[in-house]
C-alpha positions, 0 to 999 in steps of 0.5 A, spaced: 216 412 387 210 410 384 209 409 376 203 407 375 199 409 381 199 416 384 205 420 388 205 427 390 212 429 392 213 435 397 206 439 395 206 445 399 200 450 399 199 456 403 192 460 403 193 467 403 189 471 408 187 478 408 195 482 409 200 478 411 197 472 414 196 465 411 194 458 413 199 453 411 194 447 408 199 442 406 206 442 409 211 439 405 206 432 404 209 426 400 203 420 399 204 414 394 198 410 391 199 404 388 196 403 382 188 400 383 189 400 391 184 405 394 188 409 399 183 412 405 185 418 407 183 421 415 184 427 419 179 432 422 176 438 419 181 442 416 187 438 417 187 439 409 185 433 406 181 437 401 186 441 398 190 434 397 185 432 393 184 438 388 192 439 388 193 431 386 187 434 381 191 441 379 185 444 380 189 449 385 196 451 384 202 449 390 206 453 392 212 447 392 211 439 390 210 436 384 205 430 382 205 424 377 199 420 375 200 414 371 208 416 368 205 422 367 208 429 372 201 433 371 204 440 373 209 440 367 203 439 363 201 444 358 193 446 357 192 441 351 195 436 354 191 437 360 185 438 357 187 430 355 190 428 362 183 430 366 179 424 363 183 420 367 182 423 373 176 424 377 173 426 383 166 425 387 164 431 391 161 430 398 155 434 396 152 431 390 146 436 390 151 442 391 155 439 384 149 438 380 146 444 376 139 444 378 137 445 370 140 439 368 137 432 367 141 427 370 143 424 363 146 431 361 149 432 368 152 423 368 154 425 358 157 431 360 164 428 361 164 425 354 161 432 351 167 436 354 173 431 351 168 430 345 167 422 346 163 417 342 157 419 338 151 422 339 148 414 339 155 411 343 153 416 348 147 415 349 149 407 350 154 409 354 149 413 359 143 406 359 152 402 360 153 407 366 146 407 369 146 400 369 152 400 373 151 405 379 144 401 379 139 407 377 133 406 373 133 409 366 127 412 367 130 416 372 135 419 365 130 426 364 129 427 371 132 432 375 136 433 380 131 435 386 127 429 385 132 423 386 134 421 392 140 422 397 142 416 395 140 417 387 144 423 387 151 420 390 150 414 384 149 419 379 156 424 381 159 417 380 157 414 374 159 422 372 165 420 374 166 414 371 164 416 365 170 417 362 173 411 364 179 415 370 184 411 371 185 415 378 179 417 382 178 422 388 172 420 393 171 426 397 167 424 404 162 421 398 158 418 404 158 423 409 151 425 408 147 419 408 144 415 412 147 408 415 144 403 410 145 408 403 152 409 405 153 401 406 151 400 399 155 406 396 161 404 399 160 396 396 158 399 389 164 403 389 168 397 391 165 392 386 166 398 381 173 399 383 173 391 381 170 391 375 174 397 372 181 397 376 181 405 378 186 408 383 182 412 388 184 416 394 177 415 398 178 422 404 173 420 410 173 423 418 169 416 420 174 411 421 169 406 420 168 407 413 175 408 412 176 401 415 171 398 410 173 401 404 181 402 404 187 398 402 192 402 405 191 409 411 194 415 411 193 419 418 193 428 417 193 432 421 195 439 420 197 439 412 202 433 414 201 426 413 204 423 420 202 415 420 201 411 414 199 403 415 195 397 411 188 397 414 189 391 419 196 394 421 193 400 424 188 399 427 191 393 431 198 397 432 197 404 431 204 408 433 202 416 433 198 419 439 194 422 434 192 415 431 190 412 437 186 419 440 182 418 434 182 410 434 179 410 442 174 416 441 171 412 435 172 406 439 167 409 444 162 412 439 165 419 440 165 424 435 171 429 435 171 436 435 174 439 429 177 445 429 181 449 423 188 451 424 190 458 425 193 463 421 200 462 421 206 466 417 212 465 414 216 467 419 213 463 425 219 459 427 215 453 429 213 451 422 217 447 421 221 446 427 217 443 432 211 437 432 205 439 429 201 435 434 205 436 440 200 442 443 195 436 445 200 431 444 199 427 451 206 424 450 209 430 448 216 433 451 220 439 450 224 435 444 217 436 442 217 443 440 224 444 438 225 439 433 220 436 427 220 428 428 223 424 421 219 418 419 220 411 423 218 405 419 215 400 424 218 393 424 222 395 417 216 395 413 215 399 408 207 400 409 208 402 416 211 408 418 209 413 423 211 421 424 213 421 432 219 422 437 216 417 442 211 412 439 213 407 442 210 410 449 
């Protein structure tokens, strides 16, 4: 387990539907980081990459699991200590507009960590917003501006240096590029790689475009359905991927597909196939009737300790 990094221990989570249905999120989904590694993270829309990142945040409450960042198990900790332990995780949102408040500058929007956990002075702070600034590659002139008048680009620079603000020891990038254009997302991948550098932060960086992840990330995890079902180095996947799934998603962006996501459907608890069966095995063109029966256990390619896939038949 990791003590220094970031691991999650069979996080569980069920959204709750309207009478007896609900969505099951996350499947009994264990995920270790190590400490100033970017772990990228890849699965379709809805696969539950998102309600990873806030249950790794405890911003939402897990049905089962536990989470440790940095020795510290954050769902045994009371509120003050909390309060104390939410400095030193962060998360950038997918939608910078959408996560800053319109009648904010952008220097109260990028301060506003260091107000809420009561750090530095009024002069320190305003030192620390010019060092932040500086940092991410914004002008000082853009500090009393407002949201609506910067950039896409501008706005994303902005939700980091927010996030950094409070120097994090774990931050969470969620689809941080998705909505610029080529030549944007290339410098805020690069910053946020230069900055990682400069500050040492673990980050779990969520992304449906592989080509992204594969810039960016140490390590890869592949979801599908709440489960992780393959984990591998950068270069290990992408020369050897084991699960089906892995490969359909390689191939189709290899080819400039774009996929089709899809939402899970409902389920309850008393579907039988929850856990009993391969999640994949519905599209899986490998699949047999083992498939449906019986949930596969994790394989460690090579005996490596960095690569294991989650597949009866990986190795058609």
């Amino acid at each position: 387990m990791s003590i220094t990094g970031v691991s999650a221990r069979g996080l569980t989570k069920y959204w709750r539907g309207p009478g007896p249905t609900q969505t099951l999120a996350l499947d009994d989904l264990s995920i270790d980081i190590s400490k100033g590694s970017t772990y990228g993270l890849v699965g379709e829309s809805g696969s539950g990459k998102s309600t990873l990142a806030l249950a790794l945040l405890r911003l939402i409450q897990p049905d089962k699991g536990e989470v440790i960042v940095d020795g510290h198990q954050i769902y045994a900790l009371d509120e003050r200590a909390l309060r104390a332990q939410r400095r030193d995780m962060q998360l950038v949102f997918q939608n910078p507009q959408a996560a800053m408040n319109p009648r904010h500058s952008i220097a109260e929007i990028i301060l506003e960590p260091l107000h809420v956990h009561n750090i530095g002075t009024p002069i320190q702070r305003h030192q620390q917003l010019q060092n932040l600034m500086e940092m991410v590659g914004l002008s000082k002139n853009l500090a009393p501006r407002f949201p609506h008048q910067l950039s896409g680009g501008q706005q994303q620079r902005a939700m980091i240096a927010r996030a950094l603000a409070s120097r994090p020891s774990f931050l969470i990038t969620d689809e941080p590029v998705s909505a610029l254009d080529a030549p944007i997302q290339a410098q805020i991948l690069n910053l946020l790689r230069e900055l990682q550098r400069e500050l040492g932060f673990t980050m779990l960086f969520i992304s449906h475009d592989l080509a992204v992840v594969q810039f960016i990330a140490d390590t890869i995890g592949v979801m599908y359905q709440g489960r992780l079902i393959e984990q591998a180095e950068n270069k290990v996947l992408f020369n050897n991927p084991c699960h089906p799934y892995t490969e359909n998603l390689l191939a189709a962006a290899g080819a400039g597909q774009r996929q089709t996501f899809t939402r899970k459907s409902p389920a309850t608890d008393s579907s039988p196939t929850l856990k009993a069966a391969c999640v994949y095995a519905p599209a899986c063109p490998v699949a047999t009737r083992d498939c449906q029966q019986k949930a596969p256990a994790t394989t460690y390619i090579n005996k490596s300790p960095e690569h294991w896939v989650k597949c009866l038949h990986y190795e058609k």
